[in-house]
N, C-alpha and C positions, 0 to 999 in steps of 0.2 A: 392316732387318737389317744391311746393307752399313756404312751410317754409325753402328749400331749400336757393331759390331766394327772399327769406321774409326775409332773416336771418338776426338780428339785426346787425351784426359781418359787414356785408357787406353795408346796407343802414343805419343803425342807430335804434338809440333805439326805435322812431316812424315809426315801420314797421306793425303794425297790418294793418293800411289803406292800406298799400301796398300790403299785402297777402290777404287782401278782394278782392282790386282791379282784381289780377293778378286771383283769383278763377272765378269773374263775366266776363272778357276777354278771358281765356283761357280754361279753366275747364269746365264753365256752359256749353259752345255754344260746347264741345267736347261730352257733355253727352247727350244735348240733341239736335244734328246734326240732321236734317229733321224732327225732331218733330212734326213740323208743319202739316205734308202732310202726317202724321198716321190717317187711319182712325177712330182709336180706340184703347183702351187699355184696358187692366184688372190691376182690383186692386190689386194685386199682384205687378205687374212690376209695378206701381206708387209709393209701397210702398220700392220696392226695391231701386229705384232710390233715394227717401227720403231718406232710411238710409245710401246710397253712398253718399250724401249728407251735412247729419247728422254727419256723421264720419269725413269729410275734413274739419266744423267748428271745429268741439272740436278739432280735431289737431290742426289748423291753431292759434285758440283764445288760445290752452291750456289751457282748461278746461276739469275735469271729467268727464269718461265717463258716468256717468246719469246724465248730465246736460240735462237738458228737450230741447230738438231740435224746439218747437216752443217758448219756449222762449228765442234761441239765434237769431230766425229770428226775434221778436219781435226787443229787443235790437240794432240790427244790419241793421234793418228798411230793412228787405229781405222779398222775398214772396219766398212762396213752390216749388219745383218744377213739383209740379200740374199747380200748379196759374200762372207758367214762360210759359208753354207748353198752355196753353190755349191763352194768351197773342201772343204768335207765332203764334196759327193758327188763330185767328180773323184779326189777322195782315192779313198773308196770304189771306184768304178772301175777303179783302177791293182792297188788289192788283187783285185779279181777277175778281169780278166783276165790277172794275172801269177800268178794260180792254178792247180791242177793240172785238166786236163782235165775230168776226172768228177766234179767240183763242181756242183751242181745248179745252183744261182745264174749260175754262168759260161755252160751251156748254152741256159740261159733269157736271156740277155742276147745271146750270139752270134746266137742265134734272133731276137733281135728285130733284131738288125743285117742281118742274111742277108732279113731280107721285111720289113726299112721300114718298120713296122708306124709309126703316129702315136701322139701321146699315149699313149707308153711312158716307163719310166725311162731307155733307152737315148737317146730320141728327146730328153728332154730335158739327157742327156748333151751330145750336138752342139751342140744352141743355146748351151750353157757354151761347147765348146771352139770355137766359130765365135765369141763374142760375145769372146772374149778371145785369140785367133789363136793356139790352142794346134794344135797338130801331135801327136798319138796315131800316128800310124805306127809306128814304133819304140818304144811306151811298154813294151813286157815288155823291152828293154833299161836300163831305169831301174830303181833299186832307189828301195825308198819316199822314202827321205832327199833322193835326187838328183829323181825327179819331183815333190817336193813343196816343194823349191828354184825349180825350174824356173815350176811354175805359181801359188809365189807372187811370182816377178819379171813375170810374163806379166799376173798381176793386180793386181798395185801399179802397172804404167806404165797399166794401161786407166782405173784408179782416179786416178791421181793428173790424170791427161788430164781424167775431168771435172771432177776437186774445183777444178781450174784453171777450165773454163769456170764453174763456181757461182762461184769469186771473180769472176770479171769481173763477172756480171751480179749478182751480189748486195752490193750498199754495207756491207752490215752484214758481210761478210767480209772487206773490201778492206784490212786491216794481215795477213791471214795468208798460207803460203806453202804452196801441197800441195807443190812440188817436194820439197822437204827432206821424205823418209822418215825420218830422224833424231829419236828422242823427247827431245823439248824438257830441256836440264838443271835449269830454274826448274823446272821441277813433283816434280821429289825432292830439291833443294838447298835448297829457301824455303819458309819457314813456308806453313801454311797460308792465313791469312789474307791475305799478302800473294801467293799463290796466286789465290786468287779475286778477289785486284783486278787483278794480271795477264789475268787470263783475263776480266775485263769488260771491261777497256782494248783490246785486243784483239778482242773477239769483239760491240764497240761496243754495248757493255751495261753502261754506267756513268752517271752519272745526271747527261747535258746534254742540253737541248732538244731537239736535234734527232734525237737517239738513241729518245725518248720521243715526237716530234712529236705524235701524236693525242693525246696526254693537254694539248697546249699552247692555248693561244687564238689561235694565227695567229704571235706573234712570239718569232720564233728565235734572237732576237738575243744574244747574250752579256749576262748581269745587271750586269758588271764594268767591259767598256769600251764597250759599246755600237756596236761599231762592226760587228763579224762575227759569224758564226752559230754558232749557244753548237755546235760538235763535238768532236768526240771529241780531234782534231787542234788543235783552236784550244784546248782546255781545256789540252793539253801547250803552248803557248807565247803565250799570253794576256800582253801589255803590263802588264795589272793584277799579275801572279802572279811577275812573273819576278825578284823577290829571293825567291823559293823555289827558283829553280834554282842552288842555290849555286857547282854545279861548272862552271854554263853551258854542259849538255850541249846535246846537240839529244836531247830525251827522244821523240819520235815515232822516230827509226829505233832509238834504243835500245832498244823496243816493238816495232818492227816484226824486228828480227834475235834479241831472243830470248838472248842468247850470253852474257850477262855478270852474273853477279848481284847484283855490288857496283851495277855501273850501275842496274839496276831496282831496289836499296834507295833510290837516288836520285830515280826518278820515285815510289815507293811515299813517300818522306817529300813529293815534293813535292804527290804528289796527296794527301793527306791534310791539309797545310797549304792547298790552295786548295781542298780542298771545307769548311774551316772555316770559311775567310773568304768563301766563298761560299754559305755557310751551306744545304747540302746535306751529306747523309747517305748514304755509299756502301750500298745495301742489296744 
């Protein structure tokens, strides 16, 4: 449905922002409809929902399907939809207790604060506001606007903390950057197509040996000069390739910062000229 009413045919060739959009309006708040007001969940159904998830990016961006699902949230400056569902129910929360006394809901809730009960909605309010060092003392002094400021800086710095540790230990993310909250300007400034080659170059889902390793016989080698290991990083400055870099950027940090669009039309012609000549098909 999404890539449906995304279709470049119809709104134009910058339609990715549009299929995001229509996913975070339409899609997210269908999946997770009363989220809020679950007392609880198992890990199971959190993950199931991740991979229903997981599947509607890589559709939507067309990308592979092992393209790593926290490094398209990375990129795409999205949270989990763990991290979405939690954000719901603290929301929830601030509206009820910044309600009037004889609210039914409120009493039922103070009640469960006043005798500790476990495995309540209250109960699993805490583990939120402990797992992300929110401080509720004061929350009826916040108006919705300001507590929902509050808890999502409280939960973009817990977020960004570990999408950092998954780069370090994950290869296949190590050109991205969680630091920068800032949604990327390539992905509403540049065609589509040249979109999705961005976001394989990046997200080291473009098609050199060692990106695909188990599909290989053992050698990783570059097809061209033979001398280093066909990556991601050696595809942008291959000995073989380099009268395709006309401007004689260094095209790996131009990919790795992201900022410039003229510059990545540069590595977009030049990777499209070395995947001719290296007779390879960006899929």
């Amino acid at each position: 449905m999404v890539k449906q009413y995304g279709n470049k045919k119809l709104i134009g060739q910058k339609c990715i922002n549009m299929r995001l959009k229509l996913v975070e309006s339409v899609v997210i708040p269908t999946i997770l409809f009363n989220s809020e007001g679950w007392t609880s969940y198992k890990k199971t159904e959190i993950e199931t929902f991740e991979k229903i998830y997981a599947q509607i990016l890589r559709n939507i961006l067309e990308l592979p399907q092992s393209t790593s699902y926290i490094g398209m949230l990375i990129e795409i400056k999205r949270w989990k939809i763990e991290n979405q569902i939690e954000k719901r129910k603290l929301m929830l929360y601030h509206n009820i207790i910044s309600s009037d006394e004889k609210r039914l809901i409120k009493k039922i809730i103070l009640e469960q604060k006043k005798r500790e009960y476990e495995n309540t909605w209250y109960a699993e309010i805490i583990r939120i506001l402990k797992k992300y060092s929110i401080d509720d003392k004061d929350i009826t002094s916040f108006t919705k606007s300001q507590w929902k400021r509050m808890i999502k800086k409280k939960m973009d710095d817990k977020i960004v903390e570990e999408n950092q540790k998954y780069i370090k230990n994950n290869a296949k993310c190590r050109m991205l950057n969680a630091i920068n909250n800032q949604k990327w300007n390539y992905i509403e400034q540049m065609d589509i197509d040249d979109v999705i080659i961005i976001m394989k170059i990046r997200l080291n889902m473009i098609q050199v040996k060692c990106n695909f390793a188990k599909n290989n016989s053992g050698d990783n080698k570059c097809i061209l000069c033979k001398n280093y290991d066909d990556t991601t990083e050696h595809l942008l400055k291959c000995s073989k390739l380099v009268q395709y870099n006309t401007n004689n950027n260094d095209l790996i940090e131009i990919v790795k910062k992201v900022n410039n669009a003229n510059q990545l039309k540069d590595v977009i012609f030049y990777l499209n000229e070395a995947t001719r000549k290296r007779k390879f098909v960006i899929s």
